[in-house]
C-alpha positions in Angstrom: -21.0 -29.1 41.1 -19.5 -25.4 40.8 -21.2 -22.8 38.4 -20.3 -23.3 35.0 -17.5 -20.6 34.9 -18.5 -19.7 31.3 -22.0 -18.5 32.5 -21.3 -15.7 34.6 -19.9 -13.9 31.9 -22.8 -12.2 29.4 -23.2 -14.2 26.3 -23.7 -12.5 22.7 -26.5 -13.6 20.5 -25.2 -11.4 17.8 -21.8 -11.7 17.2 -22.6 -15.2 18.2 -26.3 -16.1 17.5 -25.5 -19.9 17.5 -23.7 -20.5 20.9 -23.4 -17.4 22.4 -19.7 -17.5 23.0 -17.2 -15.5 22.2 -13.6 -15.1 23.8 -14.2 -14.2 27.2 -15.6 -17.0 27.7 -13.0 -19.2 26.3 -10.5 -17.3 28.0 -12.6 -17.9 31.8 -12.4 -21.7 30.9 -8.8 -21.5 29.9 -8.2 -19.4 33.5 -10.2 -22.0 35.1 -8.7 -25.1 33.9 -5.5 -24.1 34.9 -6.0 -22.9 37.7 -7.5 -26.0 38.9 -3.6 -27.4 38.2 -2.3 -25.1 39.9 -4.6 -26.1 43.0 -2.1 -29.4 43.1 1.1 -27.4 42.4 4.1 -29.3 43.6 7.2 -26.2 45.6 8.8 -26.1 42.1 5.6 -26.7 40.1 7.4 -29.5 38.1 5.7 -32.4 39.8 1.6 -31.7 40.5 -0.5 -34.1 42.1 -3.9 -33.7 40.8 -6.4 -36.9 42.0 -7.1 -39.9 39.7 -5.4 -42.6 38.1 -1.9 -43.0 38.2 -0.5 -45.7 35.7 2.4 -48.2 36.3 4.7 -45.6 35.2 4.2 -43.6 38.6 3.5 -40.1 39.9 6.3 -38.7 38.2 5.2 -39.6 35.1 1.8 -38.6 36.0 3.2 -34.9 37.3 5.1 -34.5 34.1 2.4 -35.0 31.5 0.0 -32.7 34.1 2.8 -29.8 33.5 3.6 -30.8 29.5 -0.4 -31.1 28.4 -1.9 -28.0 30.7 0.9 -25.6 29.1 -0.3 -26.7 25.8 -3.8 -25.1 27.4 -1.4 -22.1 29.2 0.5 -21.4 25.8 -2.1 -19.6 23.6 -3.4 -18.0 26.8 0.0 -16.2 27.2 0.5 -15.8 23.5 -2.8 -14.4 22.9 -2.9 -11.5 25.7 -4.1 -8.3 24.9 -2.7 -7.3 27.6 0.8 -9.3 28.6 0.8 -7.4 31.6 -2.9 -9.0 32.9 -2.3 -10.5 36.1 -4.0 -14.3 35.9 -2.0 -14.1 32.1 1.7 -13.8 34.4 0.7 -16.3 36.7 0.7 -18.8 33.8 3.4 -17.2 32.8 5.8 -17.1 36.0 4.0 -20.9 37.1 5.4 -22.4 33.8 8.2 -21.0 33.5 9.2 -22.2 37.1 7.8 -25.9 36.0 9.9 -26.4 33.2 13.1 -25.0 34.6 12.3 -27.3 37.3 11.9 -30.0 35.8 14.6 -29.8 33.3 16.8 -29.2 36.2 20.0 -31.4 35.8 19.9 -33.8 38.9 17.3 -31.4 40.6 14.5 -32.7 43.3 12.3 -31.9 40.5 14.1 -33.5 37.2 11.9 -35.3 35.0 13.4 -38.1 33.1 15.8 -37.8 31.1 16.7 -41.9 30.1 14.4 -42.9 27.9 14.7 -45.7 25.0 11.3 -46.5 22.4 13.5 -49.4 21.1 12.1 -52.8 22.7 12.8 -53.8 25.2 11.8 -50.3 26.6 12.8 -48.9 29.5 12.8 -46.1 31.6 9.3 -43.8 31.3 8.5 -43.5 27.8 6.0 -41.1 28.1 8.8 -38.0 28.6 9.2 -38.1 24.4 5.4 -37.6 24.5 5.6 -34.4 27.2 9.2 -33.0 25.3 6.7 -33.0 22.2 4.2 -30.9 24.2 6.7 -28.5 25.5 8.0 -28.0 22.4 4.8 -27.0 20.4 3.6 -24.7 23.3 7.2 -23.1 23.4 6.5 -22.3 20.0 3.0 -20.9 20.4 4.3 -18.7 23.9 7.8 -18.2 22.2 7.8 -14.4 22.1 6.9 -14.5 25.9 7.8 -16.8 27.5 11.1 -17.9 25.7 12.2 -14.6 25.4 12.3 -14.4 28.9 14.2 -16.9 29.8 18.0 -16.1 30.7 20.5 -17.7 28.3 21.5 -20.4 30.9 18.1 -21.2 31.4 17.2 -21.5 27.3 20.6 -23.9 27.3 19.0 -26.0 30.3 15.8 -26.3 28.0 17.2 -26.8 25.0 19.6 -29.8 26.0 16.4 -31.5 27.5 14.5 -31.3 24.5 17.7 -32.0 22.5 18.0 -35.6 24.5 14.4 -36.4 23.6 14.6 -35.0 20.2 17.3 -38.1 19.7 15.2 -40.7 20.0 13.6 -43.5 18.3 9.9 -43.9 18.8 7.0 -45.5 18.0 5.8 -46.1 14.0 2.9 -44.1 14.5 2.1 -40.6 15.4 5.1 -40.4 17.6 7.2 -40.1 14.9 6.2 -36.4 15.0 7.2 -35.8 19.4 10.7 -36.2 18.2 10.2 -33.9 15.5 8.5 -31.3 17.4 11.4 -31.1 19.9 14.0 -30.7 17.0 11.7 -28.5 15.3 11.5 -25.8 18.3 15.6 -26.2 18.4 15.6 -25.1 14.7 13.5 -22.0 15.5 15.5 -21.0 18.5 18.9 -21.4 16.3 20.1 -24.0 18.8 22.1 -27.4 17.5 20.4 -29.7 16.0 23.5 -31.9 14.8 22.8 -35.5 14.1 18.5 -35.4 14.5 16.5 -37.1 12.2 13.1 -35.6 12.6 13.3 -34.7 8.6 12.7 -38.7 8.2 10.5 -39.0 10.5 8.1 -36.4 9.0 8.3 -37.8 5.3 7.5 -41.4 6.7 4.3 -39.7 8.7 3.6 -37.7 5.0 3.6 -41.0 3.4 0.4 -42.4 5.5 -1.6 -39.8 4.0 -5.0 -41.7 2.7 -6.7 -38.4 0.7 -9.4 -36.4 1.9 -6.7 -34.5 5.0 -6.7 -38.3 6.4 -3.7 -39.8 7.9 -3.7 -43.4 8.9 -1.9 -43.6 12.2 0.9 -45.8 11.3 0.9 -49.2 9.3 -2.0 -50.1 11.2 -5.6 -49.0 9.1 -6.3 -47.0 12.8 -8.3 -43.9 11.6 -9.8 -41.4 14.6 -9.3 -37.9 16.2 -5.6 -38.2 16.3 -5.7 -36.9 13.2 -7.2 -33.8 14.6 -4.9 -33.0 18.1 -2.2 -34.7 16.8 -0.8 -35.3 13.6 -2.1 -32.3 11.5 -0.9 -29.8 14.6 1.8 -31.1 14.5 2.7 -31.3 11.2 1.6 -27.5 10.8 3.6 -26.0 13.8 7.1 -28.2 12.4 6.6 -26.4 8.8 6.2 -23.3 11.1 9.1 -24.0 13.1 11.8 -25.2 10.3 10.9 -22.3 8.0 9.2 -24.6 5.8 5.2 -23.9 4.8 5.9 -21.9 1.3 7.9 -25.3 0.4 6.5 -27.5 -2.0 6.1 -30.1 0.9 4.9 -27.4 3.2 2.3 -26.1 0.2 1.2 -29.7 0.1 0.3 -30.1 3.8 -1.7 -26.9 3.8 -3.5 -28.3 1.1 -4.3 -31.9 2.9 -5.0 -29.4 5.9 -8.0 -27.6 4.8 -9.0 -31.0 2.6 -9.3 -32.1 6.6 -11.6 -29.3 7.8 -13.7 -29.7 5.1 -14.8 -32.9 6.2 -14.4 -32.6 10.0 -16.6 -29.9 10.0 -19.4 -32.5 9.6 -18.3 -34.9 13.0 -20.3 -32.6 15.1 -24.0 -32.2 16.3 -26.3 -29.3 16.3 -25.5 -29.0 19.7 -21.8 -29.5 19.9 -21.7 -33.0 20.4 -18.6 -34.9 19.1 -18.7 -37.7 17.3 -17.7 -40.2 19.5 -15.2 -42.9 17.7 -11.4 -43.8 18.2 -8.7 -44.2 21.3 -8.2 -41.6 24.0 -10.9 -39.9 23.7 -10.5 -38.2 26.8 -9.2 -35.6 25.0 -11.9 -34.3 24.0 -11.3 -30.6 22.7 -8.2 -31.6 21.9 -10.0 -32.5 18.5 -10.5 -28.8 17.3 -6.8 -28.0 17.3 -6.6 -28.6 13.7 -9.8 -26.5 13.1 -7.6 -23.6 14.3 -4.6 -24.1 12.7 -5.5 -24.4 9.4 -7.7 -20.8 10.6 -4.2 -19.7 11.3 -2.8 -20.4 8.3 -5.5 -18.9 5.9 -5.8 -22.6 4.9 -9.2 -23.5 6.3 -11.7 -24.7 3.7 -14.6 -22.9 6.7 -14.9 -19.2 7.2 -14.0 -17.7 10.8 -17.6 -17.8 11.7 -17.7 -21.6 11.1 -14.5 -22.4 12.5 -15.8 -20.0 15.5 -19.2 -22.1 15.2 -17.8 -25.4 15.7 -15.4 -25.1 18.1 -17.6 -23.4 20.6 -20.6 -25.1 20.5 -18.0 -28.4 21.3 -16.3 -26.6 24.5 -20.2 -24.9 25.4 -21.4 -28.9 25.3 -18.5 -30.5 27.4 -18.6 -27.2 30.2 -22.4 -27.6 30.1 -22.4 -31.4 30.6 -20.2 -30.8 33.7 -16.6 -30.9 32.3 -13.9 -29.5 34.6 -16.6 -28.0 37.2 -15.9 -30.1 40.4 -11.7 -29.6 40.2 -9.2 -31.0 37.7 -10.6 -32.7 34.4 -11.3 -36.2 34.7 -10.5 -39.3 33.0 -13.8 -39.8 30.6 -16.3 -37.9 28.0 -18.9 -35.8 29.8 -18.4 -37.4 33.2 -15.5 -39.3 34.8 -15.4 -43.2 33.1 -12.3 -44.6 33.2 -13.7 -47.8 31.3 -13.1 -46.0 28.0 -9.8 -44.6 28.5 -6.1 -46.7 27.4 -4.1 -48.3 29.8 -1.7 -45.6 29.9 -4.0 -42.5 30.9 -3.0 -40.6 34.2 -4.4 -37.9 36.2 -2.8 -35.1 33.6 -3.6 -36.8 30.0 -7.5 -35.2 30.0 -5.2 -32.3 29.7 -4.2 -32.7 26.0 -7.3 -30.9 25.9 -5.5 -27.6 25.7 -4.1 -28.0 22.4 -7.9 -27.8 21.6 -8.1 -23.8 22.5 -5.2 -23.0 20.3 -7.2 -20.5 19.2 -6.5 -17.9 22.2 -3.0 -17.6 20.1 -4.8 -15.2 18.0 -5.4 -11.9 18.7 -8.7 -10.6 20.1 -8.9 -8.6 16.6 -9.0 -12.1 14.2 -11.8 -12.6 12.3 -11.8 -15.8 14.0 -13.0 -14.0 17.0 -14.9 -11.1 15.6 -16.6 -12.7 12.6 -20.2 -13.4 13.2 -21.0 -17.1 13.8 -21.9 -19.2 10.6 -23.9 -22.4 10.1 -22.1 -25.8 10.6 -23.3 -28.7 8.5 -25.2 -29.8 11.0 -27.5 -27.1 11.9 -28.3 -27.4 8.3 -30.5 -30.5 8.6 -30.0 -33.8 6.7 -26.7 -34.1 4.8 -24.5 -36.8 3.2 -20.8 -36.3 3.3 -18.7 -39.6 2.2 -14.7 -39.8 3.0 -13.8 -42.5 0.3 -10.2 -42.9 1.4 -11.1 -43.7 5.2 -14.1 -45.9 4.6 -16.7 -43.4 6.3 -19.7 -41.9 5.2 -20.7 -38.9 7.9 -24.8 -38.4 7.6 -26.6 -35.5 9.1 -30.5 -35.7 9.9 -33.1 -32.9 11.3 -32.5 -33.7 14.6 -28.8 -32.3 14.4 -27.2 -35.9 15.1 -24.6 -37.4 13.3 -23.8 -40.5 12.4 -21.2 -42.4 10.9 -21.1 -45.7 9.0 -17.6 -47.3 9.5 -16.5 -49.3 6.8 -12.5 -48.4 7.2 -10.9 -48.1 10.5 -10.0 -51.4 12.2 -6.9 -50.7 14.4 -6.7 -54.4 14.1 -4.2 -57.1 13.5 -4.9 -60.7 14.1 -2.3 -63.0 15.0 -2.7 -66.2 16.2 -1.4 -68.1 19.3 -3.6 -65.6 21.7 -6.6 -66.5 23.2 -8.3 -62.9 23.8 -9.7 -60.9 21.4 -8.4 -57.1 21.9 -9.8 -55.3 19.3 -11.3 -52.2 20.2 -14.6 -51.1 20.9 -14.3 -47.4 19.5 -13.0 -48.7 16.5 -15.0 -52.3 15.4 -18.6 -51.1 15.3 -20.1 -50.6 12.0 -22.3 -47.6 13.1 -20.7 -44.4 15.7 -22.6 -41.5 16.5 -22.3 -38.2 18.5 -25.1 -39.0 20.7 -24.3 -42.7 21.8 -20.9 -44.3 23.0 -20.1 -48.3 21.9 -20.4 -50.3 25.1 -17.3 -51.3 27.1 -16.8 -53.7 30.3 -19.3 -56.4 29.8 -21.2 -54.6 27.2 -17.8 -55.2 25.2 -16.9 -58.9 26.0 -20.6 -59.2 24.5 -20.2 -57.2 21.4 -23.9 -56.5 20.7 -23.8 -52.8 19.8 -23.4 -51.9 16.1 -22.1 -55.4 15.9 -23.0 -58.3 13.1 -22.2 -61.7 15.3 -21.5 -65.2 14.0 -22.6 -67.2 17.5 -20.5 -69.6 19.0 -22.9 -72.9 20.7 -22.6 -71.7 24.1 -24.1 -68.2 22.5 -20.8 -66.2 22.7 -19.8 -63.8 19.1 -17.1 -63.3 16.8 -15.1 -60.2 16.6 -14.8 -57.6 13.6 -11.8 -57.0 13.6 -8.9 -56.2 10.7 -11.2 -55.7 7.6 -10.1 -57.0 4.4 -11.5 -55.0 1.5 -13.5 -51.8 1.9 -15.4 -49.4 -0.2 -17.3 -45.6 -0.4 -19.2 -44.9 -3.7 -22.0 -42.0 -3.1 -23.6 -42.6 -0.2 -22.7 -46.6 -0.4 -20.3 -47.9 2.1 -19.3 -51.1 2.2 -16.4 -53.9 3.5 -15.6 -57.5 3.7 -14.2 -59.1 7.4 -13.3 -62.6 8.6 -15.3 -63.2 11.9 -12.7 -64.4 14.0 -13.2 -65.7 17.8 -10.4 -66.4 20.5 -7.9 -64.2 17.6 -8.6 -66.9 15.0 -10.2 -66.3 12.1 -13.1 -68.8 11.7 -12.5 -71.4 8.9 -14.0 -71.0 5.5 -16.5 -67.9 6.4 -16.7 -64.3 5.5 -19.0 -61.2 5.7 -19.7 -58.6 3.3 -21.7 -55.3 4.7 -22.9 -53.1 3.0 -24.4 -49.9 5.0 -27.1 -47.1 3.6 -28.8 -44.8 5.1 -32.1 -42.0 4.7 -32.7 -39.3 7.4 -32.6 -40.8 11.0 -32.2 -45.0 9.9 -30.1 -47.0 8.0 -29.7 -50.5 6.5 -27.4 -52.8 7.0 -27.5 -55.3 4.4 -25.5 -58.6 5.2 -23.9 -61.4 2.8 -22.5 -64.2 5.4 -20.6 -66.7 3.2 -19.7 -70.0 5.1 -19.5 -74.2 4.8 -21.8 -74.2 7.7 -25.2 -72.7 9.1 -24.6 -70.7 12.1 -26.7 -68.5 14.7 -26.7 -64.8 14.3 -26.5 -61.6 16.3 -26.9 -58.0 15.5 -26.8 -55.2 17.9 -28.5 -51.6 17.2 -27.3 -48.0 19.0 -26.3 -48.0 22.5 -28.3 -45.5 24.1 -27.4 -44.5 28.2 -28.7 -42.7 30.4 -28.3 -41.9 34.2 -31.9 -44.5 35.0 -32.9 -47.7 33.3 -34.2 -47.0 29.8 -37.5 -47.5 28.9 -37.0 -51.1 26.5 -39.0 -53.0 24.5 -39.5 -56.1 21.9 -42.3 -56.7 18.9 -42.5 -59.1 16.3 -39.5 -58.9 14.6 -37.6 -56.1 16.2 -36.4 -53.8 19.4 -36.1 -50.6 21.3 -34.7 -48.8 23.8 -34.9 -44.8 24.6 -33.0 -42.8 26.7 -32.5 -39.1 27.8 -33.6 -36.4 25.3 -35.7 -39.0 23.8 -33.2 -40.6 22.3 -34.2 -44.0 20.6 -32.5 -47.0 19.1 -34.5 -49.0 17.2 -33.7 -52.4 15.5 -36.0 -54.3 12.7 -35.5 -57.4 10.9 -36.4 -56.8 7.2 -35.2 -59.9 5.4 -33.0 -63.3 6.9 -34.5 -63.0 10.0 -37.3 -65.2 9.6 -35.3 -68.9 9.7 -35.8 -71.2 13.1 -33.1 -70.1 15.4 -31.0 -73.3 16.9 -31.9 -74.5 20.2 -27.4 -73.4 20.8 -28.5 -69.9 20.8 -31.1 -69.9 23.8 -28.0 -69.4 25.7 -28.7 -65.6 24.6 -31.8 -65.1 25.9 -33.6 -65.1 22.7 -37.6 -64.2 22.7 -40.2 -66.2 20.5 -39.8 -63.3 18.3 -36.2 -63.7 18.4 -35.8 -60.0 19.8 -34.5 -59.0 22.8 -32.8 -56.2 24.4 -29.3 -56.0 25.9 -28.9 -54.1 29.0 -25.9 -52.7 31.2 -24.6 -50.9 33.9 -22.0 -48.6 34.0 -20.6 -49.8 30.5 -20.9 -46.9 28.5 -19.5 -43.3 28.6 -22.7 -41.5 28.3 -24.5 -42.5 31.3 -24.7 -45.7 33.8 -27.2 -47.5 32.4 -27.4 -48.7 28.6 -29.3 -50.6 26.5 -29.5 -52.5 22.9 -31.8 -53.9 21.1 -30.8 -56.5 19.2 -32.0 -59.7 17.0 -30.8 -63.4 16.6 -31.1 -65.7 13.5 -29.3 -68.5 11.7 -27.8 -68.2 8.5 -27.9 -71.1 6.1 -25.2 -72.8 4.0 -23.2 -71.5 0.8 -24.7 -68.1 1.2 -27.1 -65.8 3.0 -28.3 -62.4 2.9 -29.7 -60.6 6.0 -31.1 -57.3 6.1 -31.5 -55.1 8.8 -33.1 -51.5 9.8 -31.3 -49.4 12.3 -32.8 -46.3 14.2 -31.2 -43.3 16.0 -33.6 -40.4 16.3 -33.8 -38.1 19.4 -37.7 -37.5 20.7 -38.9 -40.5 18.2 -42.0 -42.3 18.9 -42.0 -46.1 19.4 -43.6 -47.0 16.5 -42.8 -50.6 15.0 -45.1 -50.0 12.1 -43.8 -46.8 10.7 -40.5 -48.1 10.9 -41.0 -51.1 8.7 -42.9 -48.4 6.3 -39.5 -46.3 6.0 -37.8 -48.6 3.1 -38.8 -51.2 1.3 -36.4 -54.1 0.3 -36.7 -56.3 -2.8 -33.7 -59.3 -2.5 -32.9 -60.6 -5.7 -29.9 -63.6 -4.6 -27.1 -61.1 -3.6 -28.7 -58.3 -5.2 -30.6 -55.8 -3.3 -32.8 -52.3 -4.0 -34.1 -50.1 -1.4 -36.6 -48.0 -1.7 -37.2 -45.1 1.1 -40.6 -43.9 2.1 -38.8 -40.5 0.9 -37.9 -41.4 -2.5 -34.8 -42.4 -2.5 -33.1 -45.3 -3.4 -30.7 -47.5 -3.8 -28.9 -50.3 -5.6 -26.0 -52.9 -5.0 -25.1 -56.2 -5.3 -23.8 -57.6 -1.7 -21.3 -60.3 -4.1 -19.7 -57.7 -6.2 -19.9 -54.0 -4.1 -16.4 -54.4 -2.1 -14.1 -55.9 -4.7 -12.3 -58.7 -3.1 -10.0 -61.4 -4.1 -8.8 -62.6 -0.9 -9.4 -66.4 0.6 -10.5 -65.8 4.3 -7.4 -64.9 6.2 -4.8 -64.2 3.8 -5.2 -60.9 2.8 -5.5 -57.9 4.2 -7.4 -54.1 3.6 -7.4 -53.3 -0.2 -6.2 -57.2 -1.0 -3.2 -56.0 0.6 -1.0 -58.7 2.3 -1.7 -58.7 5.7 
């Protein structure tokens, strides 16, 4: 592995007493990245060939998005200068410049494509909407140097590529906005922009705002980081663009952006981990591009020094881990693992990356770069921070983890007819953290991790997904689903959760409503790490501890005590009914992984089944002092906690998430599904 190129430059424990990082060292990562693309340059520079995956769509494809999502890297790099005269800076310059004019290139060797239709049946490679989007916003960031460079023919040549893209219709999700972004640079450039419709298409993206800075990403209840390198930069650079941020409309965005910062300021560790949830998370910086342009903007609800903060400590964790040090990045989260990536990332998508250091746009004199480094919520120690319109409560402890409790992204639908069940790993668990991944391979086809599990007789569990009714009050978070299996929701049975939680555990409390006793199966944390984990089972409970001490513990604390069937020995099941689930290479944070997990049986009519759940990093295994952490009275559905702390708590599992539906007839909220 090559020297982490941030390390050789001298760190700064005063203007940056957190991380040590200050803008040279972003800029040496930026310098590095790209020139790591550069290694695989194509003549023209249109078409690189980086190693890794390329999807059914081809090379080309695969060229194009490496040229489109590196410039979004190369933009604020260029934009940014001090010095635009700074040799590496007109390399990126001259390189991209070449690349686009190449590739725009009516009929040249080069040309990328140009025929694309999002209506179904699709054809062509879709994907070029997605790269005209990235274009567009890093023409904008590099437009006073780069575009201004560019001879009239060449800007025409440009434009009418963008234009052809800016035409289509897409996707009912975030791409509404790549259309949008391509018409938007055409408005700021005073080019024609006759006949477009990206005006629609933002007001339909406005109207999926959920409160809090949320968007949900289309119809679907999908809720995750596209939020973050996405919609909200996107959204900000097409006010930009059209003129539009001291509108009422453009007010209002600015407003839902800072709402956003406040509360993704608390989705990362004490030591720049990222909350790990949601799709394409290979993206991984990509999810502080927000952060910086609501800095931008003066609309940020964190000072400089937190925005600085955050966003550092993240790139300092993913260079340090190994990100980007042996060539190209790769398809993964700290190392390469392509398990957890969608089918349609290539060798260039890791690059979206580089809409993540959009903070290079600014000048070296910002207080984003010269404020002294402030506190994030998580070096703070324990902290509670609820997002009511999402269905998340984000909890901080003293060991600088965080944790999240997911009572409101599904990215589900279930229709019937289909025998697989393709809900998503990153988005059914009930628990996601910034220390463990959710299993995926065989890991996922099982489902144990952060999972509750109605067992089928030869021992195999029902699915999460599409929740029904969900709800945040406090530190409460709660939601009703219908386990379905084979994409059928089973007949005449529902499950209400509700989650709480106190320093490093939590408590799932359970209310399965059915017509007939079944087995049971809930998961704890995944924890991974690069050697089998050191495991364990006890009466009533298990373990399992990885790297850095990090332990997952599970503990039965009322339901668990009823005679499992003799069906459900097809699991594997102890005398104590505990076990522990292990895999390899299933999980992004290391090759081996392991659960620990517990099987019961639920009775007729109604049950309630309690749970404790443990993530703590350098815990002891200590069964005892578990059990000691909360104490739980069950009254028929109603339940109190009370934590070794203090604390407590109150709910009723029957009446917490409000919900009038009949098991597979409505949908989120009651709504129709």
């Amino acid at each position: 592995m090559r020297e982490d190129i941030s390390t050789t430059i001298a760190m700064d424990p005063v203007l940056s007493p957190f991380t040590g990082w200050g803008r040279a060292q972003w800029e040496a990562v930026a310098d590095d990245w790209l020139g790591q693309v550069r290694r695989y340059a194509s003549p023209e520079g249109a078409l690189p060939r980086l190693p890794g995956r390329i999807t059914g769509d081809g090379p080309r494809r695969e060229g194009m998005e490496a040229v489109g999502r590196s410039f979004l890297l190369a933009a604020p790099r260029i934009a940014g200068a001090a010095d635009p005269g700074d040799p590496v800076v007109q390399e990126h310059l001259e390189y991209y410049s070449r690349a686009l004019l190449a590739g725009t290139r009516p009929g040249g060797e080069e040309e990328w494509p140009r025929g694309v239709s999002c209506r179904l049946p699709l054809t062509g490679i879709t994907n070029s909407i997605v790269e005209a989007a990235n274009v567009a916003f890093s023409l904008h960031v590099s437009r006073d140097r780069l575009w201004s460079g560019l001879t009239r023919p060449e800007q025409l040549q440009i434009a009418d590529w963008l234009r052809h893209h800016a035409r289509c219709e897409v996707w009912q999700n975030n791409w509404q906005l790549f259309p949008a972004m391509a018409e938007g640079f055409l408005r700021s450039v005073d080019e024609d922009v006759r006949g477009l419709h990206a005006t629609r298409n933002v007001a339909r993206v406005e109207s999926w705002y959920l409160g809090d800075g949320w968007y949900t990403d289309g119809p679907e209840h999908a809720v995750d980081y596209y939020n973050a390198w996405a919609i909200h930069p996107y959204l900000w650079a097409w006010y930009r663009m059209t003129d539009t941020v001291h509108t009422p409309d453009g007010q209002r965005y600015l407003a839902r952006l800072h709402d956003f910062t406040a509360s993704q300021a608390h989705m990362v560790a004490s030591d720049g981990a990222l909350l790990h949830q949601g799709r394409s998370l290979t993206y991984r910086t990509a999810a502080l591009a927000a952060l910086w342009c609501a800095d931008a903007s003066g609309a940020s609800a964190l000072t400089p020094g937190q925005t600085r903060r955050i966003a550092s400590g993240v790139l300092a964790r993913f260079t340090a881990q190994g990100v980007g040090a042996d060539g190209p990045l790769t398809l993964g989260w700290y190392g390469e693992f392509e398990p957890m990536c969608q089918d349609y990332s290539g060798f260039g998508s890791p690059y979206l990356a580089g809409i993540g250091f959009l903070g290079l746009a600014q000048p070296a004199t910002a207080p984003v770069w010269t404020a002294v480094e402030e506190a994030q919520p998580s070096d703070r120690g324990a902290f509670t921070a609820p997002i009511e319109p999402v269905g998340w409560v984000l909890r901080g402890a003293s060991d600088g983890i965080v944790r999240m409790a997911n009572h409101g992204s599904d990215h589900a639908t279930l229709p019937v007819g289909e025998d697989e069940d393709r809900d998503d790993p990153h988005y059914a668990k009930f628990a996601y953290s910034t220390h463990t991944a959710p299993g995926t391979g065989p890991a996922w086809a099982e489902a144990v991790d952060s999972h509750f599990a109605l067992l089928d007789d030869d021992g195999a569990g029902s699915r999460r997904s599409s929740l029904r009714a969900t709800r945040v009050e406090g530190e409460l978070s709660g939601s009703v689903h219908v386990p379905q299996r084979h994409r059928r929701a089973l007949p005449g049975t529902a499950v209400t959760t509700v989650t709480a939680g106190d320093g490093t555990a939590e408590v799932r409390a359970h209310l399965v409503q059915t017509d007939r006793p079944w087995a049971v199966r809930e998961g704890g944390w995944a924890v991974a790490d690069d050697v089998e984990l050191a495991t364990g089972v006890f009466e009533g409970g298990a373990w399992a501890q990885g790297r850095d001490g990090l332990l997952a513990a599970i503990v039965g604390l009322h339901g668990w005590d009823a005679p499992v069937p003799v069906e459900a020995s097809g699991v594997g099941v102890s005398p104590d009914r505990a076990r522990v689930f292990a895999y390899r290479d299933a999980n992004a944070m290391g090759p081996h992984a392991a659960t620990p997990a517990l099987v019961g049986r639920t009775g007729t009519d109604r049950t309630v089944v309690i749970t404790l759940h443990v993530l703590e990093r350098g815990g002891a295994v200590d069964p005892q002092g578990w059990r000691d952490r909360v104490r739980v009275d069950v009254d028929d559905t109603r339940v109190r906690l009370d934590w070794a702390s203090g604390a407590t708590a109150e709910f009723d599992l029957a009446t917490f998430v409000p919900w009038d539906g009949h098991p597979g007839l409505t949908g989120p909220r009651g709504e129709a599904r």
